[in-house]
Backbone as numpy.savetxt, mean C-alpha at the origin, in Angstrom:
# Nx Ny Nz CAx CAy CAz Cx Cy Cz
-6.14 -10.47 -10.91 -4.89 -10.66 -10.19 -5.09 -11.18 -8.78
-6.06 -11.01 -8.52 -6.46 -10.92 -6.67 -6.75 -12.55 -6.93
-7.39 -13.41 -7.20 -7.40 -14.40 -7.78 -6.32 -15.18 -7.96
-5.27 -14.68 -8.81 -4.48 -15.74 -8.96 -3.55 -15.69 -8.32
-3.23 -14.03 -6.88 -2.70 -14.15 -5.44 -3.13 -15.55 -4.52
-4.69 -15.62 -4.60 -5.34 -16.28 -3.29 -4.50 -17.85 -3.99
-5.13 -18.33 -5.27 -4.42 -19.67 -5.84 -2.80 -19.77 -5.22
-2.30 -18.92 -5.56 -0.87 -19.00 -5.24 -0.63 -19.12 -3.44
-1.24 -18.54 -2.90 -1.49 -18.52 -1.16 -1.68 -20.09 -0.78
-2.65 -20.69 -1.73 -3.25 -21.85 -1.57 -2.54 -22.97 -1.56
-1.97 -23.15 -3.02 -0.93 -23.77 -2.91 0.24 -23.43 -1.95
1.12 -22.78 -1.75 1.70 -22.89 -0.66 1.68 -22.94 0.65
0.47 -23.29 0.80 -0.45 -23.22 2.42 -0.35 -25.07 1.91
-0.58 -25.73 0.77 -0.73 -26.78 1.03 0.95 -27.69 0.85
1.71 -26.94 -0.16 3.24 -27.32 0.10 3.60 -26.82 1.53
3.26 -26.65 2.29 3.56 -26.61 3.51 3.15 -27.90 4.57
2.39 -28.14 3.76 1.89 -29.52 4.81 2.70 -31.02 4.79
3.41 -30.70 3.20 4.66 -31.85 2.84 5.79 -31.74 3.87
5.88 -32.46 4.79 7.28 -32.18 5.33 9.25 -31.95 4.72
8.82 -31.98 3.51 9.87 -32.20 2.50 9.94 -30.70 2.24
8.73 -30.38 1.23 8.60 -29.26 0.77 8.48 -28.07 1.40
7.97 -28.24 3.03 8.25 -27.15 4.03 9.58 -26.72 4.68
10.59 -27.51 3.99 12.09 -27.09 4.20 12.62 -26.46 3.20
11.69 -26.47 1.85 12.17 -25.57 1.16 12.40 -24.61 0.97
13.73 -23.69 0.73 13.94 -22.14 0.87 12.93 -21.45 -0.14
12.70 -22.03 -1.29 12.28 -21.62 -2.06 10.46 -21.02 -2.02
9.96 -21.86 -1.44 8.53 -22.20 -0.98 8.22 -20.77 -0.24
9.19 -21.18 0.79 8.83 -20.09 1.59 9.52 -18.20 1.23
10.62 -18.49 0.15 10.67 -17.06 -0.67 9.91 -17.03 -1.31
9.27 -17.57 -2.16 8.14 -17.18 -3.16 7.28 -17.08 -2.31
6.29 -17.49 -1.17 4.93 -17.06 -0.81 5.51 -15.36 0.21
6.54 -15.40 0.08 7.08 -14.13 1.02 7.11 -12.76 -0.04
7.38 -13.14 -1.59 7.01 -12.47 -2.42 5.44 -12.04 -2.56
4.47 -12.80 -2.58 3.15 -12.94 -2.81 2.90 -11.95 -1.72
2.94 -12.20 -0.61 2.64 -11.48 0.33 3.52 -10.21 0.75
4.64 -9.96 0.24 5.00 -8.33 -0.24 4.06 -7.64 -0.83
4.14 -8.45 -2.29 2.87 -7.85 -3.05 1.44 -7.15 -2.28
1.09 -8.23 -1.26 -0.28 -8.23 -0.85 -0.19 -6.86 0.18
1.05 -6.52 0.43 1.63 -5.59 1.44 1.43 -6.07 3.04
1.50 -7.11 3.07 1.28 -7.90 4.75 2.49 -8.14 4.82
3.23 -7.20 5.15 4.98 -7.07 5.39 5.68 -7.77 6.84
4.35 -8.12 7.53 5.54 -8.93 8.77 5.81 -10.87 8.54
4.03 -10.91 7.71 4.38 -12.40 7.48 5.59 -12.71 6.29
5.40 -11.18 5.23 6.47 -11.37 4.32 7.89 -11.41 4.56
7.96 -10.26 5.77 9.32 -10.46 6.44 9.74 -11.80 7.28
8.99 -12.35 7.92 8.90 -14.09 7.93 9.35 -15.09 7.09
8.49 -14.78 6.27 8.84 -15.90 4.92 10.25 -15.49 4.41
11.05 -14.51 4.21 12.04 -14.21 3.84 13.29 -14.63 4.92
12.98 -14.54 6.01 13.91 -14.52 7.27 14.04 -16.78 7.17
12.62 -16.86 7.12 12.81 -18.25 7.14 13.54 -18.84 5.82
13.49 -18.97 4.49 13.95 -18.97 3.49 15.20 -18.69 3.97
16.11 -17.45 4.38 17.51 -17.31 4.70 17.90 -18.34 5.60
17.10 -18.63 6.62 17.43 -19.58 7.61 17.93 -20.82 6.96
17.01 -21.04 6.04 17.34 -22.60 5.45 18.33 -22.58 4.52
18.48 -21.82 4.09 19.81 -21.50 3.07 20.60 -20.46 3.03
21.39 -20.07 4.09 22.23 -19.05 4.41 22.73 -18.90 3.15
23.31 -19.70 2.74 24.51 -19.36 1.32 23.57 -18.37 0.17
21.86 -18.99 -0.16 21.46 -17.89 -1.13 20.99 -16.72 -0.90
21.68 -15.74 -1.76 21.56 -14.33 -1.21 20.62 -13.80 -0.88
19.82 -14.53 -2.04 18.40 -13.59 -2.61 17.54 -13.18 -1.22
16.87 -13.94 -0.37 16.57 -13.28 0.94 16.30 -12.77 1.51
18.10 -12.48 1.70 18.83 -11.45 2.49 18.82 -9.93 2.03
18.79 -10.34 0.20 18.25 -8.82 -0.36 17.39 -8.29 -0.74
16.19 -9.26 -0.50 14.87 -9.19 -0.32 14.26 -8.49 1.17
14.87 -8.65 2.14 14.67 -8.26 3.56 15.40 -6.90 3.71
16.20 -6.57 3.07 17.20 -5.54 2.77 16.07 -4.79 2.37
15.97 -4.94 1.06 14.92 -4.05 0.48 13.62 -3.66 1.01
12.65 -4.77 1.31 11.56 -4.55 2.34 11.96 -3.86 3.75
12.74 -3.64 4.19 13.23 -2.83 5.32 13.07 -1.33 5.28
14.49 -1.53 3.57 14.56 0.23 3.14 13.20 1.09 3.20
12.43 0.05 2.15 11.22 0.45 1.47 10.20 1.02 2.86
10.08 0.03 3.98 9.44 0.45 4.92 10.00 2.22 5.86
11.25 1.60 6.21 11.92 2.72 6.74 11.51 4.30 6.01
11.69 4.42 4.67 11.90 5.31 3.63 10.09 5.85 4.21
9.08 4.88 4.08 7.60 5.35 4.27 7.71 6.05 5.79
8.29 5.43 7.00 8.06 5.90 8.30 9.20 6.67 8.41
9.92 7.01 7.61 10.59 8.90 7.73 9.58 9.72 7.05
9.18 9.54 5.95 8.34 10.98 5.36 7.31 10.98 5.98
6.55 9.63 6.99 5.14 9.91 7.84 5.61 10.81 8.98
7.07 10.40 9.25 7.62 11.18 10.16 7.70 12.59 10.72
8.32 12.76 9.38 9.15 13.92 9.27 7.62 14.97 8.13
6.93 14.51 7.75 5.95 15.36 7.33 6.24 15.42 6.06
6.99 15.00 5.58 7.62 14.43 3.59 8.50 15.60 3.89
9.45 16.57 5.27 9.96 17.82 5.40 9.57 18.93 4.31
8.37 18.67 4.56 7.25 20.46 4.39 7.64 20.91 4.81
8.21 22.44 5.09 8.04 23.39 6.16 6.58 23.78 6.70
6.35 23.74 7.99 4.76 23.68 8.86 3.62 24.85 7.85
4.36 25.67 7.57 3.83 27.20 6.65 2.75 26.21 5.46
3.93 25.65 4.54 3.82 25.19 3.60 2.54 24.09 3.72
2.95 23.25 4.46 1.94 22.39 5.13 0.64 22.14 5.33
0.54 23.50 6.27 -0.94 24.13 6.82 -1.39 23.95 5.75
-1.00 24.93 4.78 -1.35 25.69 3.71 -1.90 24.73 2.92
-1.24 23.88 2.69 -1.93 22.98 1.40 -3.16 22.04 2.41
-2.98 21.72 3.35 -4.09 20.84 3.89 -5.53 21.54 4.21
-4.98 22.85 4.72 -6.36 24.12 4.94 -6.88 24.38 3.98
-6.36 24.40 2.52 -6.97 24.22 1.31 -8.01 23.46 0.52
-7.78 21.82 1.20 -8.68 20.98 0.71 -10.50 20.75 1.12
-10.87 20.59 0.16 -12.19 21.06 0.12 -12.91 19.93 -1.07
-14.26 20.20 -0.78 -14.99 19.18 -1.71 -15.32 19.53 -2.92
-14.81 20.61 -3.66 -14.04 20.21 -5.22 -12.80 19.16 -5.38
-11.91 18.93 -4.31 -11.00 18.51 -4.55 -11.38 16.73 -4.60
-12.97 16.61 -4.01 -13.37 15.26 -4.44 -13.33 14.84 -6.21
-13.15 15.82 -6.65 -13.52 15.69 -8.36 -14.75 15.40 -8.68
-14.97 13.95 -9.50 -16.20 13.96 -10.11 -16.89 13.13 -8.29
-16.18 12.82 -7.34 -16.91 11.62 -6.59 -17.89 12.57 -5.44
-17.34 14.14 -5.67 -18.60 15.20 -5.13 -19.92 15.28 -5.57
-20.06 15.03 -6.88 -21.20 15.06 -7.72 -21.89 13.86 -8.10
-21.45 13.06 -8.31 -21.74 12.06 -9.14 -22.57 10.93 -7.78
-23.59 9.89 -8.17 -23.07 8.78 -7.57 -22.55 7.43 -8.38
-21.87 6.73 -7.26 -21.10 4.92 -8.34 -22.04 3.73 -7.83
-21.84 2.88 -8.18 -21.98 1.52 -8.20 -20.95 1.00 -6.83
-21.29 0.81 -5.82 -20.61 0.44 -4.97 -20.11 -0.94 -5.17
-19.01 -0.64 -4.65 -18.44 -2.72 -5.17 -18.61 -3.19 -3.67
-19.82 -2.79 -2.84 -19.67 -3.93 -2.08 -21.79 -4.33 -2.14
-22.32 -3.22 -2.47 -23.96 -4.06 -3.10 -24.08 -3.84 -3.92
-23.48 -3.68 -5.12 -23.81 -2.85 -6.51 -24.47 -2.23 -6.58
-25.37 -1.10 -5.56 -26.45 -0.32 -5.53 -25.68 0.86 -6.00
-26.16 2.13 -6.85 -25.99 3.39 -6.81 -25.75 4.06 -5.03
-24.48 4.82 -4.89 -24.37 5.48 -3.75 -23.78 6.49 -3.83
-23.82 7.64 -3.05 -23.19 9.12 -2.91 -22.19 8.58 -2.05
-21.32 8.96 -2.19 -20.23 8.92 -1.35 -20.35 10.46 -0.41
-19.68 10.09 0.81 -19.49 10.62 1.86 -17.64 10.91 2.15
-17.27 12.26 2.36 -15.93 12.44 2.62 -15.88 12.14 4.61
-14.66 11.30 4.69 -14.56 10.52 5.90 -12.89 10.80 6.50
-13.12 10.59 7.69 -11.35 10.83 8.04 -10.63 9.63 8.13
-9.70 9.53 7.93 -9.15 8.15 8.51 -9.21 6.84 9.50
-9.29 7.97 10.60 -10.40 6.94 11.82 -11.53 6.48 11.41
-12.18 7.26 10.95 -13.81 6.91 10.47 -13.66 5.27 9.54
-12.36 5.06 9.15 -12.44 3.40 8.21 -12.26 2.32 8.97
-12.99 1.35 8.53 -12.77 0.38 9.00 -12.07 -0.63 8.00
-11.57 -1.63 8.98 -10.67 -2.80 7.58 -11.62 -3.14 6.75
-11.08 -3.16 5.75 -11.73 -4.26 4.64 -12.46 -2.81 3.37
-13.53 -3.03 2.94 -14.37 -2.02 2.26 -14.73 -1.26 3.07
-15.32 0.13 2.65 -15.84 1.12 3.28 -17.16 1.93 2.51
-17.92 0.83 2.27 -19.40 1.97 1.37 -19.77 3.07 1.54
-19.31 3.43 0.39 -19.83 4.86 0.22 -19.24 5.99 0.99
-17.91 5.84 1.27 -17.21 6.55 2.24 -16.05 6.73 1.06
-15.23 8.18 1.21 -14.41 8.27 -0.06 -13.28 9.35 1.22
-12.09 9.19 1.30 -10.79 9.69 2.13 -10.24 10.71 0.90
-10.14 11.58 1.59 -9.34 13.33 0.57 -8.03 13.35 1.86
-7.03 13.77 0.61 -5.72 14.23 1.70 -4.41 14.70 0.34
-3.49 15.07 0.55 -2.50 15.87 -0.33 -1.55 15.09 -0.09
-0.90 14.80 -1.20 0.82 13.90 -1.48 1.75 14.86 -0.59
2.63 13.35 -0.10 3.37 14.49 1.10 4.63 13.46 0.66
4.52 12.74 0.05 6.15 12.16 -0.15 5.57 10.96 -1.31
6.32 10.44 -2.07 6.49 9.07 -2.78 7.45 8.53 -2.95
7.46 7.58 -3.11 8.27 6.50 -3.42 8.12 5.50 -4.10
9.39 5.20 -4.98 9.23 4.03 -5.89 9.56 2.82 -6.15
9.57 1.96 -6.46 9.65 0.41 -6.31 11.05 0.11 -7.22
12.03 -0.60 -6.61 12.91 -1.27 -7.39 12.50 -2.58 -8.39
12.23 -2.28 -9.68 11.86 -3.73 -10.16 10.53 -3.94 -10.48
9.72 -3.04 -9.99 8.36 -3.02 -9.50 7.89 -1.87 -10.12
6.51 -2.06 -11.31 5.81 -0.84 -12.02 5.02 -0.33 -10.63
5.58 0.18 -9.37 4.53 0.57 -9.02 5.18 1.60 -8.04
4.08 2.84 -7.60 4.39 3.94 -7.05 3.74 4.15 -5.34
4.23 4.37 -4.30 3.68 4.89 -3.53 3.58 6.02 -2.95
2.39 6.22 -2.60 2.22 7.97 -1.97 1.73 8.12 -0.56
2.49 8.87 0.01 2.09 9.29 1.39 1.18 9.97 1.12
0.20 10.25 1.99 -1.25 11.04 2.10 -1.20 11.11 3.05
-1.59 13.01 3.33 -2.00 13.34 4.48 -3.58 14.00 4.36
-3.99 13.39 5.46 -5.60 14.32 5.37 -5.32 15.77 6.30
-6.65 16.27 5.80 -6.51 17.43 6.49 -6.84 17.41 8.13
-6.62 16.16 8.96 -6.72 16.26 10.07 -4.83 15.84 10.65
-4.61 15.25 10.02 -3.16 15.40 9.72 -3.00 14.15 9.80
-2.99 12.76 9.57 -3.09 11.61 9.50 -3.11 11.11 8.24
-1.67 10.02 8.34 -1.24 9.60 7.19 -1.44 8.31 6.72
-1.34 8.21 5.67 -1.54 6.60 5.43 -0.69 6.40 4.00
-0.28 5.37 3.21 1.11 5.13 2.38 -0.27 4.42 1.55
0.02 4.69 0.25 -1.17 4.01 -0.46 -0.50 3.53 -1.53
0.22 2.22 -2.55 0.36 1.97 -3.35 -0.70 1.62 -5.01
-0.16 2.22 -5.65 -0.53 2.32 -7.17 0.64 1.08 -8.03
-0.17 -0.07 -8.31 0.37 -1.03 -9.14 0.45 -0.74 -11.03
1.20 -1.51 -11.72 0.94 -0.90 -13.08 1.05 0.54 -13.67
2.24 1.04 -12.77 1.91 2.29 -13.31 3.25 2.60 -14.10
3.14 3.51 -15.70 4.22 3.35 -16.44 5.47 4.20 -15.79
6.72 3.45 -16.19 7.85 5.22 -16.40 7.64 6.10 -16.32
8.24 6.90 -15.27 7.70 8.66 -15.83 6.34 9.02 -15.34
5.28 8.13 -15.28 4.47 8.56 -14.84 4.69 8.41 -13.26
3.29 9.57 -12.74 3.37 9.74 -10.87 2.64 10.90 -10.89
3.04 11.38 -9.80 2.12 12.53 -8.81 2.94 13.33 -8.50
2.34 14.73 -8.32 3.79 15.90 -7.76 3.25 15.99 -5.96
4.31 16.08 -5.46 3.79 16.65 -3.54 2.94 17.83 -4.05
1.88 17.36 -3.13 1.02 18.72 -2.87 -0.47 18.29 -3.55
-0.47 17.66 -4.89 -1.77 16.89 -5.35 -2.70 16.34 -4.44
-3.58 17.14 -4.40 -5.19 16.67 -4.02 -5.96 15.16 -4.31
-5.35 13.51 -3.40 -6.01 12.61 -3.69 -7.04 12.01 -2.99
-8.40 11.19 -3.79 -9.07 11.34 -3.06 -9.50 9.61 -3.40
-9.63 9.00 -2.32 -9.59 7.67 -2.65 -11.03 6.97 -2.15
-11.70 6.41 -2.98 -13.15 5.70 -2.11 -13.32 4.38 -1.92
-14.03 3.70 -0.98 -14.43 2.57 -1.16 -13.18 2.34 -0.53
C-alpha cells in the first residue's frame, strides 16, 4: 500500500506542473485524500481548502474539511480531557503497567525492519522516539479513548503511557465490531 501511496504522490506532484491540470479541483482533492490517509493533516487540510477554492459550488471539500476537523477536534478533547477517567481510575490503570504487559515483545527477540538483524526490544517513553523508525525500542501505554472513521475500516486509539503522554495511533483494515476496550494494555514497537 505504502507504494502505491508514494506512485499516487508522484503523479500528482507531476499534474501539478501542467498549468491546466493545477487548476484542477479535483487533483488537488484527491492528493488531499492520499495525504489524510498518510495522516499529514495540514497539507491535507490544504489540498481540500484549495480544491474548495476552485470550485465553491462542489460540496465534497467542504465535507471533507468538515470531517477532518471533527475527526481532529474529537482526538484533542480525549488527549485533553484524559478520555474523562476519573484521576482515581486513571492512576490506577497506568501504575499498573508493567513488562508483562509487553506480551510476547518482553521475551522474545524480532527481526528488526530497519537491519533485519535479531533484536530485544527495549520499553521507551515517548520522548525517547524519534521520527521515522525506532530500533529496537517498543512504547507500552493503556487505551484512553477511540475513535472511528466514517467510511473508513479503520480505528483510532488514544494511548497514554505511564508517564502520562499521549499519542492517537491509527489501525487500518480493521473489521466491524472489531476494536479495543479503554483501559487495554498497548504496546507498540519499532
Amino acid at each position: 500500500p505504502d507504494s502505491v501511496l508514494k506512485q499516487c504522490m508522484a503523479a500528482y506532484a507531476g499534474a501539478e506542473k501542467d498549468p491546466i491540470a493545477a487548476n484542477n479541483p479535483d487533483l488537488h482533492y484527491n492528493r488531499a485524500v492520499v495525504l489524510k490517509h498518510e495522516e499529514q493533516y495540514s497539507a491535507a487540510f490544504e489540498g481540500f481548502t484549495q480544491a474548495r477554492g476552485l470550485d465553491p459550488s462542489w460540496t465534497e471539500p467542504e465535507a471533507a474539511l468538515q470531517q477532518l476537523t471533527d475527526y481532529l477536534k474529537r482526538i484533542d478533547q480525549i488527549m485533553r480531557t484524559k478520555g474523562k477517567l476519573k484521576a482515581k481510575r486513571l492512576a490506577s490503570m497506568l501504575s499498573s503497567l508493567c513488562e508483562k504487559d509487553l506480551g510476547s515483545y518482553a521475551l522474545e527477540q524480532y527481526k528488526s525492519v530497519v537491519s533485519g538483524k535479531s533484536v530485544s526490544l527495549t520499553a521507551v517513553s515517548l520522548e525517547d522516539l524519534k521520527s521515522g523508525v525506532n530500533e529496537g525500542r517498543v512504547i507500552l501505554g493503556r487505551i484512553i479513548g477511540q475513535i472511528t472513521s466514517d467510511g473508513v475500516p479503520s480505528l483510532t486509539i488514544i494511548l497514554m503511557t505511564k508517564e502520562g503522554s499521549c499519542v492517537a495511533v491509527t489501525t487500518y483494515n480493521i473489521a466491524a465490531g472489531v476494536g479495543f476496550c479503554i483501559g487495554d494494555a498497548v504496546a507498540i514497537r519499532e
